[in-house]
PAPAVO-54201 format. One line per field, with one value per residue (C-alpha): residue number from 1; residue in three letters; x, y, z. Coordinates in Angstrom, 2 decimals. Example, Ala and Ser with C-alpha at 12.3 -4.5 7.8 and 13.67 -1.06 7.14 Angstrom:
residues 2
resi	c(1 / 2)
resn	c(ALA / SER)
u	c(12.30 / 13.67)
v	c(-4.50 / -1.06)
w	c(7.80 / 7.14)
end
This chain:
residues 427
resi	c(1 / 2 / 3 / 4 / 5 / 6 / 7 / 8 / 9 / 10 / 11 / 12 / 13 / 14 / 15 / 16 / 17 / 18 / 19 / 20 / 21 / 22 / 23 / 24 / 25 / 26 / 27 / 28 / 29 / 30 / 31 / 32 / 33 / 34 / 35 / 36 / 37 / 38 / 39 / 40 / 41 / 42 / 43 / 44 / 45 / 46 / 47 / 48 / 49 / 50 / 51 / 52 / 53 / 54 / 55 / 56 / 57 / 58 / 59 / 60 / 61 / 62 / 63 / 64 / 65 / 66 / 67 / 68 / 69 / 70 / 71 / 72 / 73 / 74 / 75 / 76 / 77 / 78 / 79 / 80 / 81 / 82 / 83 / 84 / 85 / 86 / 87 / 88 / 89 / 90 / 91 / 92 / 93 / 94 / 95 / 96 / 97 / 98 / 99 / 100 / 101 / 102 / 103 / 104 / 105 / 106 / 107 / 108 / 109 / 110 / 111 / 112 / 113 / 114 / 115 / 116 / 117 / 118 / 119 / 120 / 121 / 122 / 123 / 124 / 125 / 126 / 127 / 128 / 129 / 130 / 131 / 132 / 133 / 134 / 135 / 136 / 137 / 138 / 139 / 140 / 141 / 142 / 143 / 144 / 145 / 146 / 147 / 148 / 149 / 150 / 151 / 152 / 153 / 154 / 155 / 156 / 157 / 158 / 159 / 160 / 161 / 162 / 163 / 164 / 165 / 166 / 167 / 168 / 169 / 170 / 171 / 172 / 173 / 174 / 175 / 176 / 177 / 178 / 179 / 180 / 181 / 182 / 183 / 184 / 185 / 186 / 187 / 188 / 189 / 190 / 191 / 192 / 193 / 194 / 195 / 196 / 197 / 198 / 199 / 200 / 201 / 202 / 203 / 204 / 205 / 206 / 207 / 208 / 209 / 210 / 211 / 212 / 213 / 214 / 215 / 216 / 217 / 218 / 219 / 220 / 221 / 222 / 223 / 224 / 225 / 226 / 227 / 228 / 229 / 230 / 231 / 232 / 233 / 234 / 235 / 236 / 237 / 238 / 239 / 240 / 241 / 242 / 243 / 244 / 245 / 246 / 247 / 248 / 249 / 250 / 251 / 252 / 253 / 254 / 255 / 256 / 257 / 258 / 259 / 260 / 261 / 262 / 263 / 264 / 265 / 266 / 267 / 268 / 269 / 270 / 271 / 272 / 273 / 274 / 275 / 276 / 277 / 278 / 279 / 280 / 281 / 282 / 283 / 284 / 285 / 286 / 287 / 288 / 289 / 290 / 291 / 292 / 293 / 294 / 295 / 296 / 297 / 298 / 299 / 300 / 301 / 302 / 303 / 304 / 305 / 306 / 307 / 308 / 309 / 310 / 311 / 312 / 313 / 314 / 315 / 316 / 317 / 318 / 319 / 320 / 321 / 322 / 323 / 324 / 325 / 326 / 327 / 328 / 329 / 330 / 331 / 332 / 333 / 334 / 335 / 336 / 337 / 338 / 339 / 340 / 341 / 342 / 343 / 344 / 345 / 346 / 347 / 348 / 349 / 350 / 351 / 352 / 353 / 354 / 355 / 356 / 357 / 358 / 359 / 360 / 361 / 362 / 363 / 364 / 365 / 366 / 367 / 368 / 369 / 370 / 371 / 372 / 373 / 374 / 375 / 376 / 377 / 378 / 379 / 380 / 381 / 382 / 383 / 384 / 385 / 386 / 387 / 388 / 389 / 390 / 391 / 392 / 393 / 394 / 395 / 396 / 397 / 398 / 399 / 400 / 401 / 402 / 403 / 404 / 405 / 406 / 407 / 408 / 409 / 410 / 411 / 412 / 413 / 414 / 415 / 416 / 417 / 418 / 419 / 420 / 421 / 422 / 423 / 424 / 425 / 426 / 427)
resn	c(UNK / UNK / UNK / UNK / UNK / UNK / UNK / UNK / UNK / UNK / UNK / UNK / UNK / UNK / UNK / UNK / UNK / UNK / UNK / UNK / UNK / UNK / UNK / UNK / UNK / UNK / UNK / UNK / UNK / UNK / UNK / UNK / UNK / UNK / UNK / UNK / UNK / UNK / UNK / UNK / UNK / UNK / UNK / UNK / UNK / UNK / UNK / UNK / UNK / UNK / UNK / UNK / UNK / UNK / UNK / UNK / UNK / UNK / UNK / UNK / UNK / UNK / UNK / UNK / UNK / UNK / UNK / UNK / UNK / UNK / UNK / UNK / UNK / UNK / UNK / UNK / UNK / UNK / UNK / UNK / UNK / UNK / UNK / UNK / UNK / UNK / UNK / UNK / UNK / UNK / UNK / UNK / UNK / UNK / UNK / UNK / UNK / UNK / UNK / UNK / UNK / UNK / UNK / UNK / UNK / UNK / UNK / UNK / UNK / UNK / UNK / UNK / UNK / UNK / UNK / UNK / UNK / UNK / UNK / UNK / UNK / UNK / UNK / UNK / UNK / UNK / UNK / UNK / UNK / UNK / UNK / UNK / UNK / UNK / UNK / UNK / UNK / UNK / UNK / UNK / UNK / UNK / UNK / UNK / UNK / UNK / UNK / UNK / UNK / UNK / UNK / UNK / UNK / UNK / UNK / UNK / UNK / UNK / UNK / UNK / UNK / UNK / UNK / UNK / UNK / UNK / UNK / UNK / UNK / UNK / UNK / UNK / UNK / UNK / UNK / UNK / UNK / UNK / UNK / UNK / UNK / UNK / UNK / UNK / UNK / UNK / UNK / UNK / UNK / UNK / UNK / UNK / UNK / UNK / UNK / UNK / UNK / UNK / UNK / UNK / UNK / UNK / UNK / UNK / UNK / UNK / UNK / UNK / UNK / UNK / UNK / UNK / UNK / UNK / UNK / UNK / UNK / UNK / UNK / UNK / UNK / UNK / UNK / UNK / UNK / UNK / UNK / UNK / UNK / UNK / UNK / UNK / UNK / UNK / UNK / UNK / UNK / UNK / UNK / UNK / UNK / UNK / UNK / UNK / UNK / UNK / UNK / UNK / UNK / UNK / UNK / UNK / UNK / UNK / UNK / UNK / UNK / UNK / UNK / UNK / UNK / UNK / UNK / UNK / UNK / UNK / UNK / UNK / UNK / UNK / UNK / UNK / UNK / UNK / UNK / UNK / UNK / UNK / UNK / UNK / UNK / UNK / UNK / UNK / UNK / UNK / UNK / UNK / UNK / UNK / UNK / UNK / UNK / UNK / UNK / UNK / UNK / UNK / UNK / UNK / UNK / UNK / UNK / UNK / UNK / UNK / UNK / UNK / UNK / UNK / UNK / UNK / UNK / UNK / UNK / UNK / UNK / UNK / UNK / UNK / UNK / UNK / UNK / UNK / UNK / UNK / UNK / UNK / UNK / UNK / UNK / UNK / UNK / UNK / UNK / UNK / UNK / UNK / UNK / UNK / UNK / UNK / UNK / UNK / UNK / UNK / UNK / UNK / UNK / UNK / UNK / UNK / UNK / UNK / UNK / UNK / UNK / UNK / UNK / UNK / UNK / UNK / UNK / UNK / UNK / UNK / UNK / UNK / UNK / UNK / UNK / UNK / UNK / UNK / UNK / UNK / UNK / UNK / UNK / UNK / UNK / UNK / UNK / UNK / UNK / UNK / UNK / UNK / UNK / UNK / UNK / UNK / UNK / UNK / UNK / UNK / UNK / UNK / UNK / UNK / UNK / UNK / UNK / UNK / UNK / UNK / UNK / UNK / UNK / UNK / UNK / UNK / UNK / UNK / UNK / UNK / UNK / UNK / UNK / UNK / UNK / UNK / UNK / UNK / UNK / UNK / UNK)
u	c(270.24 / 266.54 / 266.46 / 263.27 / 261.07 / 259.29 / 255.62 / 253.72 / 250.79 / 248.10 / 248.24 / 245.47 / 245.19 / 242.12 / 240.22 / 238.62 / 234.64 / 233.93 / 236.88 / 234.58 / 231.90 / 232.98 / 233.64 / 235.76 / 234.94 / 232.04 / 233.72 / 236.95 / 235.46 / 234.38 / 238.19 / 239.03 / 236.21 / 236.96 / 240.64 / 240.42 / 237.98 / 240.85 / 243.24 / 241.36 / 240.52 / 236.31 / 234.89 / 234.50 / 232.14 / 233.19 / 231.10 / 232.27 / 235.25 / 235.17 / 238.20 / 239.32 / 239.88 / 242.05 / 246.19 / 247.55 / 248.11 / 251.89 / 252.14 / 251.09 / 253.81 / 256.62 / 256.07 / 256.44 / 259.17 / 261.03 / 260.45 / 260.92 / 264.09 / 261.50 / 261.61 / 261.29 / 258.47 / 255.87 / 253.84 / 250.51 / 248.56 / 250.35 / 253.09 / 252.47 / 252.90 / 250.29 / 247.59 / 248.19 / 247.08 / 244.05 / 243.10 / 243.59 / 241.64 / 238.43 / 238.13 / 234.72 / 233.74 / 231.44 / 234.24 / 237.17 / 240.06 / 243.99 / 246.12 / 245.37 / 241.91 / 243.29 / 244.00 / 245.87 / 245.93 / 246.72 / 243.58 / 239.52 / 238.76 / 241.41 / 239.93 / 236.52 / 237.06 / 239.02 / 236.05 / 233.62 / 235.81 / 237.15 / 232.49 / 231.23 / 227.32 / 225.08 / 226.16 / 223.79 / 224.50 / 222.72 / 221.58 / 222.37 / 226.20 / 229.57 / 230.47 / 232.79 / 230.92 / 229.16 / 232.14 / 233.75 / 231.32 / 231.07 / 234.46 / 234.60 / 231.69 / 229.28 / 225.86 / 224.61 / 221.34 / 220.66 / 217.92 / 217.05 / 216.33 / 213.66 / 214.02 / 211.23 / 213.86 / 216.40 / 217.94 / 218.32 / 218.41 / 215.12 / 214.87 / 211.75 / 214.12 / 216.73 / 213.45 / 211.73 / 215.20 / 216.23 / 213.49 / 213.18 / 216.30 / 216.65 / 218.97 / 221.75 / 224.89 / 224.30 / 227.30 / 225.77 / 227.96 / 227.16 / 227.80 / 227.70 / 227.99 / 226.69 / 228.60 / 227.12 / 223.78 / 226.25 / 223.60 / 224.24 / 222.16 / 221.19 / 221.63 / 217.71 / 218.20 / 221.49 / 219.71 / 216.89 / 218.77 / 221.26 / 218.37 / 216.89 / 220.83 / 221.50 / 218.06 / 219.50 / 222.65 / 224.15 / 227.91 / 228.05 / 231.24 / 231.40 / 233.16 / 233.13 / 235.29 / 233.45 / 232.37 / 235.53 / 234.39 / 230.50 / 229.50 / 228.97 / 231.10 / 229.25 / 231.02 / 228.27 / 228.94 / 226.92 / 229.15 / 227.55 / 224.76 / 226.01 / 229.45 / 230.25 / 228.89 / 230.73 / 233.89 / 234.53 / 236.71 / 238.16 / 241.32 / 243.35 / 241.62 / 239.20 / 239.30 / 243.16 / 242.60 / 245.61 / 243.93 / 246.72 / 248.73 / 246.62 / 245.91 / 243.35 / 242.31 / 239.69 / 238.81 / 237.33 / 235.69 / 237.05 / 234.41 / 235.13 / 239.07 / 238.41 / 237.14 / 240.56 / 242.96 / 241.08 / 242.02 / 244.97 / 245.94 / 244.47 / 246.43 / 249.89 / 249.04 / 248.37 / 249.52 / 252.31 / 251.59 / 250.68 / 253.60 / 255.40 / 256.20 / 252.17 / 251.61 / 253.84 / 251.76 / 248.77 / 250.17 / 250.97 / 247.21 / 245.25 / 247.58 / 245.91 / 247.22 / 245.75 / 246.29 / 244.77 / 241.95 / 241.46 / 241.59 / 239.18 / 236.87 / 238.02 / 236.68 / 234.20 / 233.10 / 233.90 / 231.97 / 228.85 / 229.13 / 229.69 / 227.46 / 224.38 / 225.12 / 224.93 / 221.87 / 220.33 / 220.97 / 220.03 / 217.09 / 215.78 / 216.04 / 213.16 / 215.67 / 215.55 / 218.57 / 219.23 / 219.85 / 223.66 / 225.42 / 228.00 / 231.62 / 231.06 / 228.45 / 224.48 / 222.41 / 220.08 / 216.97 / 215.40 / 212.20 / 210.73 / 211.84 / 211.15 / 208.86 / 211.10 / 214.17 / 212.46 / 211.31 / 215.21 / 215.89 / 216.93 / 215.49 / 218.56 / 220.61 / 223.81 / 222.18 / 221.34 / 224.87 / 226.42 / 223.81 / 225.38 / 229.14 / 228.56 / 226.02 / 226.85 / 230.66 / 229.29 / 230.36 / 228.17 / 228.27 / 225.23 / 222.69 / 222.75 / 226.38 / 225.57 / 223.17 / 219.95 / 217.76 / 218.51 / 215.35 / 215.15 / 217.28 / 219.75 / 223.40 / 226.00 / 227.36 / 230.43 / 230.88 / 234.64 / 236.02 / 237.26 / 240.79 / 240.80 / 244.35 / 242.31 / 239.11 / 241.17 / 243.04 / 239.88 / 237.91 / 241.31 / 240.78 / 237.30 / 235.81 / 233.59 / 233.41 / 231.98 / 230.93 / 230.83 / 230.77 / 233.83 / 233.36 / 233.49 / 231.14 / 228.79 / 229.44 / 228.33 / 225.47 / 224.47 / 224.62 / 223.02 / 220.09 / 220.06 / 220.27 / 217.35 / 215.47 / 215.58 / 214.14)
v	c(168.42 / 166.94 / 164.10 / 163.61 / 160.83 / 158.86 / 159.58 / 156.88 / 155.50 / 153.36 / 149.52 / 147.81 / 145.15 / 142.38 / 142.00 / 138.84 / 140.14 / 139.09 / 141.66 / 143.86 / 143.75 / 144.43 / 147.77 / 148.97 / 147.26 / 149.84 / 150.02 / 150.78 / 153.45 / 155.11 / 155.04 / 156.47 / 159.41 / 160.26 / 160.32 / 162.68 / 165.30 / 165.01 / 165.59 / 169.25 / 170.58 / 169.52 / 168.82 / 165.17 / 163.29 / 159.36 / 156.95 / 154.76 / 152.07 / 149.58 / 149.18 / 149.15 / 152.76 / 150.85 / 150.95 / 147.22 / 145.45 / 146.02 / 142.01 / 141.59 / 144.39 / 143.18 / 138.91 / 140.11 / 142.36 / 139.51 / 136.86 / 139.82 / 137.93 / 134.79 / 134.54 / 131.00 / 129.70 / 128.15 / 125.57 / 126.35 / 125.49 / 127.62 / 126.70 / 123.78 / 126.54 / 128.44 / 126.10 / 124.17 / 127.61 / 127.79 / 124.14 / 125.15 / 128.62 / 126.77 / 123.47 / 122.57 / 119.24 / 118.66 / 120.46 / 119.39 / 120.60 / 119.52 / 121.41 / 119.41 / 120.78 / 124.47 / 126.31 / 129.39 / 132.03 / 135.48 / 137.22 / 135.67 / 137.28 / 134.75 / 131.61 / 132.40 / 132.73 / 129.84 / 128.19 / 129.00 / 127.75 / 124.74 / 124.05 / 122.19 / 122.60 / 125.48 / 128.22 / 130.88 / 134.20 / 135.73 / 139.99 / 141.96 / 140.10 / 141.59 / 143.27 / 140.68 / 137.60 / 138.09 / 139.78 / 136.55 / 134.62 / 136.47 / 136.46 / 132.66 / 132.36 / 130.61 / 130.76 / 131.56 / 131.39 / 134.67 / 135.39 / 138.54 / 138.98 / 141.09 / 144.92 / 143.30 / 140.62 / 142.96 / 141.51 / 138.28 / 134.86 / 133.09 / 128.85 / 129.47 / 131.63 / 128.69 / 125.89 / 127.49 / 127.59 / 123.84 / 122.42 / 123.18 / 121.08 / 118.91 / 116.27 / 119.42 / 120.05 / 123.51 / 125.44 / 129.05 / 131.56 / 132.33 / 136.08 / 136.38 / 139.03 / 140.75 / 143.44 / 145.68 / 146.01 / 144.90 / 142.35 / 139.03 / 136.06 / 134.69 / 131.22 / 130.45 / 131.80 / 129.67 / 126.34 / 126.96 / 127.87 / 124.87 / 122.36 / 123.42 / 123.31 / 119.68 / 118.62 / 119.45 / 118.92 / 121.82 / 122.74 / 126.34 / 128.81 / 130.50 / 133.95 / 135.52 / 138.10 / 140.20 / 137.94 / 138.71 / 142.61 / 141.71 / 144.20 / 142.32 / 139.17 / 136.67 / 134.76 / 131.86 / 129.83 / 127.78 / 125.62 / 124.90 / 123.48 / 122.14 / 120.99 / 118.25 / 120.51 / 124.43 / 125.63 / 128.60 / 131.83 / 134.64 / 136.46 / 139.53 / 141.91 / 143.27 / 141.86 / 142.84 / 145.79 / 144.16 / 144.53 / 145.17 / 142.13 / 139.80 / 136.95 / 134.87 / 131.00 / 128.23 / 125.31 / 122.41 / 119.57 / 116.21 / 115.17 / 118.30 / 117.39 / 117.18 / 120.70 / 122.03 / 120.03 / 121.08 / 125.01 / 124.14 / 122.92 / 126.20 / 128.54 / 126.70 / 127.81 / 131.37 / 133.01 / 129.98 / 131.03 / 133.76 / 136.45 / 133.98 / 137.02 / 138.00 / 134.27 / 134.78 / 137.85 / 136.04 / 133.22 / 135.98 / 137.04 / 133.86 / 132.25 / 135.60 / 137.75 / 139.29 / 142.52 / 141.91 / 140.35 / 143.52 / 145.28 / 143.18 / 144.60 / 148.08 / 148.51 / 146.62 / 148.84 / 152.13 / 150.09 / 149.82 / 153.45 / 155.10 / 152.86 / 153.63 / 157.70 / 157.30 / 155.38 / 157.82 / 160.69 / 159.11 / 157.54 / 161.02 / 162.39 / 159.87 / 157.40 / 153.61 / 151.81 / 148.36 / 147.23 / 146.70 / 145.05 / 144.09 / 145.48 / 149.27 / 148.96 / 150.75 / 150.21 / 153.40 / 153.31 / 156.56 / 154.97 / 158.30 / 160.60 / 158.81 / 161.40 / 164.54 / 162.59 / 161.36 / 164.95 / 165.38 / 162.62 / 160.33 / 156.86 / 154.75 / 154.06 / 155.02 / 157.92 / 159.21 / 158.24 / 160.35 / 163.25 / 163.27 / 162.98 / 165.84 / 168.12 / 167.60 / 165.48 / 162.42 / 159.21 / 156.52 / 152.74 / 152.55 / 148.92 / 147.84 / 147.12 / 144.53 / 142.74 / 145.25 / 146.13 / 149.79 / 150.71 / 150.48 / 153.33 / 151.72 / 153.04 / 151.22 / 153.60 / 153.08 / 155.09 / 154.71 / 158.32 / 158.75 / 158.94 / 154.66 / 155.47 / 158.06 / 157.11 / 153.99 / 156.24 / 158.05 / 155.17 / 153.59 / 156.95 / 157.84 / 154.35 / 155.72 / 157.94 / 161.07 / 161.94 / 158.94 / 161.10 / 162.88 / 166.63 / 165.45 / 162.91 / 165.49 / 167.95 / 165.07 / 164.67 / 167.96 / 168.40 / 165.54 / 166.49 / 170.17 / 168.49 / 166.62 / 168.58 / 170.96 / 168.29)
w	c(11.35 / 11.09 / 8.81 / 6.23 / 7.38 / 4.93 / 4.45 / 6.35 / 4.89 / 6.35 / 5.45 / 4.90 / 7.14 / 6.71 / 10.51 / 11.54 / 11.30 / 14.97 / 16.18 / 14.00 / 15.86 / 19.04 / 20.68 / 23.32 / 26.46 / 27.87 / 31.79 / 29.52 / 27.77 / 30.71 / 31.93 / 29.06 / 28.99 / 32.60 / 31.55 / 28.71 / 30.54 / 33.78 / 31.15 / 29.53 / 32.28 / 32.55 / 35.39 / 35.93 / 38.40 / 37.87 / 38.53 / 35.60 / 36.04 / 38.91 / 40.44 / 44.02 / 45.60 / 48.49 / 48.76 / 47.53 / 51.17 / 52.43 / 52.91 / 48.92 / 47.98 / 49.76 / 48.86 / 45.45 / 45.70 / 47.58 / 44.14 / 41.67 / 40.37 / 39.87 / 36.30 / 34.99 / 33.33 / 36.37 / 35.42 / 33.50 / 36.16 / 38.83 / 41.12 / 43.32 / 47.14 / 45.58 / 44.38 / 47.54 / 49.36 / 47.41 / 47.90 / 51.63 / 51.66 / 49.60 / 50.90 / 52.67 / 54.15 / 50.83 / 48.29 / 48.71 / 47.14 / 46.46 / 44.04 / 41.15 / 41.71 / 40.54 / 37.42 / 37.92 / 35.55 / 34.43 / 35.91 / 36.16 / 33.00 / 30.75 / 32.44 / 32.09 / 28.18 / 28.43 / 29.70 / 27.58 / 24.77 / 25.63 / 27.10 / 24.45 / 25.26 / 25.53 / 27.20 / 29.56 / 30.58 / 33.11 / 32.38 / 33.83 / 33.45 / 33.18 / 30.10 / 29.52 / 29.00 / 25.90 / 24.13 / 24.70 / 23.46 / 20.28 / 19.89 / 20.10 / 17.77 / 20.00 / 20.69 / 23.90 / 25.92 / 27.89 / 30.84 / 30.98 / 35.03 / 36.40 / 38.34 / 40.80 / 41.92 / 41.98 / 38.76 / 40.55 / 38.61 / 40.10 / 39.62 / 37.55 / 34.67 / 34.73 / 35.00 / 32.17 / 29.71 / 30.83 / 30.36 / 26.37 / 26.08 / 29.20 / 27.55 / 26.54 / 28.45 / 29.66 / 31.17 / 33.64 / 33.70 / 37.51 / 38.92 / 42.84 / 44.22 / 40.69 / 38.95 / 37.89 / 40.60 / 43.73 / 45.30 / 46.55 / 46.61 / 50.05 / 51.08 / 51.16 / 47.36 / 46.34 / 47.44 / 45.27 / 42.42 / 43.12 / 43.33 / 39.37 / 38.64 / 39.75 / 38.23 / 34.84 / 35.98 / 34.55 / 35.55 / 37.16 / 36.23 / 39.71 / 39.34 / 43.07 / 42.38 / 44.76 / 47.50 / 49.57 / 49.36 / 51.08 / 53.17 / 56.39 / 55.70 / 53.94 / 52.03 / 51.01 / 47.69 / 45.55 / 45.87 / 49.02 / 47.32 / 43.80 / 44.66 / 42.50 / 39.52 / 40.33 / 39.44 / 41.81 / 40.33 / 41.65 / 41.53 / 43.42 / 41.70 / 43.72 / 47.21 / 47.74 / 45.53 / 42.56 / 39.57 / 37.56 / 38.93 / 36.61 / 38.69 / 39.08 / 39.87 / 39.69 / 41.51 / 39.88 / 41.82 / 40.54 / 38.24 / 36.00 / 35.68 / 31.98 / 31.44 / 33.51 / 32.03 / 28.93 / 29.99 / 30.42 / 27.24 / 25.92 / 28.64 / 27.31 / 24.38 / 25.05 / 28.32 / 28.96 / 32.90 / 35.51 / 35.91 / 38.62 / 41.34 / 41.17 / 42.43 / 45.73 / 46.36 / 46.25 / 48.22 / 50.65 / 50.49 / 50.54 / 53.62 / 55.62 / 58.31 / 61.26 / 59.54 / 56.42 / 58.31 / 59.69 / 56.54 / 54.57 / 57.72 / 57.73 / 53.53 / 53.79 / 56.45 / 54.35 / 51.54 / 53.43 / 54.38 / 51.05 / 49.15 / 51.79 / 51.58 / 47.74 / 47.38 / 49.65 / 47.04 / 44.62 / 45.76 / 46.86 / 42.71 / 42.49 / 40.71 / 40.99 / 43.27 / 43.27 / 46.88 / 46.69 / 49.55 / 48.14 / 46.13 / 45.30 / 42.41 / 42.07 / 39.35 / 38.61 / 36.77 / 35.52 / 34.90 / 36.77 / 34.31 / 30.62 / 29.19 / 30.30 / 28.69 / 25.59 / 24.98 / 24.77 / 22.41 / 24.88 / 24.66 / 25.62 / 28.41 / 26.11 / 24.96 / 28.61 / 29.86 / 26.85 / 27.80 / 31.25 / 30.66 / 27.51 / 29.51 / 33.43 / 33.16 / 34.81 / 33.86 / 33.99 / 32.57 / 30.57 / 31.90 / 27.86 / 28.04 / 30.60 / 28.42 / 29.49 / 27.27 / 25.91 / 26.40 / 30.39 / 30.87 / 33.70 / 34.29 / 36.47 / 39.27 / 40.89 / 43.79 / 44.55 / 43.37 / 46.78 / 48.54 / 49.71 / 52.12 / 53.84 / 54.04 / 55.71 / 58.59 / 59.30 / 60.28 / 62.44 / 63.83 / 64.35 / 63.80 / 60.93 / 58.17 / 59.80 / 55.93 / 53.45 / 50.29 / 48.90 / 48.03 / 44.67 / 44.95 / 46.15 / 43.73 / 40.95 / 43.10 / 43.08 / 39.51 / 38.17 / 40.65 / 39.18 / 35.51 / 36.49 / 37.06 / 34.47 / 32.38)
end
């Protein structure tokens, strides 16, 4: 016999007006489009959420199967095996690191807003950033100072944008938010460029949040830091994420050179507060992936291989609508200007770069990350492509096989492709 539920009505709950203001994160949103049109049946060419098309590493898998009974509270700054592998994977003979040096946590994202709450000075963010950063900051209520990089540099921070802000205020504690390799355009800096940028940094002796989430998944290897340069004054961050392809094991780590103990032991008193530690079995898995194996040596090789592959063979498409293409070399990201075709798109009513990537999904079922949700101006018409809607496991037997990709692009790949090319022009 059914029974008769109670009518449910809404409660009216009172919102903190920051939450108000924000929206779903943008790279989220494009998860959640792509998801929707798999789900009735459209077709769907993603290009829209960044995460790693690779399988998780076997060695990862199993070290946290083995501690899946592991479940007392760790310390807030991360058990001592693992920090003391991180201490041993970063160390350099001018940054040296123990494991009182690192902060572990559950994923980069939670310890870079943890850092820019418990920074006490001015804060800059660098566009184009990652989405991220100034949702936190307008979360936490602060004020931040934002460079706006230029398309001629290849949206690279230059020592004349972080000369030009520092010097307005050169007696303020300044705090950069520092992306390298640089979701969303996938460029690196070189090490002629790091130096230069290090040398403004030291001069104003601002501290540098490091997040080199990416710069295990460079194209041909490199793996410089500015830490190189600026080590008494960088934290470096990273996490599983996107390297060893965990991003749903939430866990990342910093490393703080011993001058900025304060700030960490700062985050830390914030972490205990909120996420009480990193899930304890996801910290043996990334003790498993940070002590290195010859196999996952190989591995790292072997995608960034497929990487370098797929990302050329889109660029080349794209390049060849007459669209703009940021020279990624780097992680699996594009940023595409449509510069070429304002008048055609303004005739349409499109003036924004959230207005062209609804256009797209609505008219050709592309998904795109529109450039003004990384701090762009809406105006330049810029969308973050990801090209990683392709099978990761295979693409990874065919090159053990064949020792490349005989074609880099999926059929689906090409298909989106194809169709944005015939959508463009019919403008």
């Amino acid at each position: 016999m059914a029974l008769d539920m109670p009518e449910v009505s809404s409660i009216e709950v009172p919102l903190d007006a920051r939450i108000l203001e924000l929206g779903e994160s943008a790279t989220l949103v494009a998860k959640r489009v792509a998801r929707e049109r798999k789900a009735s049946g459209d077709s769907l060419y993603d290009w829209g959420l960044g995460q790693s098309p690779f399988p998780v590493p076997d060695l990862l898998v199993s070290a946290v199967a083995a501690h899946a009974n592991q479940a007392f509270y760790a310390p807030v700054e991360g058990i001592l095996s693992l920090r003391q592998a991180i201490a041993d994977r970063f160390t350099t003979a001018n940054y040296p690191l123990v494991p009182d040096n690192i902060l572990v946590a559950s994923g980069l994202k939670q310890l870079l807003f943890d850092c820019q709450r418990a920074f006490g000075g001015r804060i800059i963010h660098v566009a184009p950033y990652w989405v991220s950063y100034a949702d936190q900051t307008l979360l936490l209520g602060k004020k931040t100072d934002l460079i706006r990089t230029l398309e001629e540099n290849d949206f690279k921070l230059t020592p004349a944008e972080i000369e030009a802000l520092c010097a307005k205020d050169p007696g303020a504690s300044w705090l950069l938010i520092f992306n390298h390799p640089v979701n969303p355009t996938g460029v690196s800096y070189t090490e002629g460029e790091l130096k230069a940028l290090a040398d403004v940094l030291q001069k104003y002796r601002v501290v540098v949040f490091a997040d080199e989430i990416y710069l295990g998944c460079h194209h041909h290897g490199k793996t410089h830091s500015i830490s190189e340069y600026l080590p008494e004054l960088t934290i470096r961050a990273s996490s599983l994420s996107k390297e060893f392809s965990c991003g749903g094991y939430r866990l990342g780590w910093a490393t703080f050179p011993d001058g900025l103990g304060a700030l960490r032991k700062a985050m830390m008193v914030l972490g205990s507060n909120s996420y009480s530690c990193a899930p304890v079995p996801m910290q043996y898995g990334a003790i498993a992936a940070l002590e290195g194996s010859i196999e996952l040596d190989m591995l790292r090789s072997e995608t960034q291989n497929i990487l370098k592959s797929v990302g050329a063979a889109a660029s080349q498409r794209f390049k060849a609508m007459n669209l703009r293409v940021t020279e990624s070399d780097a992680a699996w990201y594009l940023l595409i200007g449509f510069e070429h075709y304002r008048e055609a798109l303004q005739a349409r009513g499109i003036r924004t770069s959230a207005q062209l990537a609804l256009a797209l999904v609505e008219e050709v079922g592309t998904v795109f990350v529109p450039g003004e949700a990384f701090g762009l101006y809406p105006e330049q018409l810029q969308l973050r492509a990801s090209y990683i809607d392709f099978n990761g496991r295979q693409a990874l037997e065919e090159i053990r096989r064949d020792e490349e990709l005989v074609e880099p692009l999926s059929e689906n790949m090409k298909m989106g492709l194809d169709a944005l090319h015939a959508w463009l022009r019919e403008l």
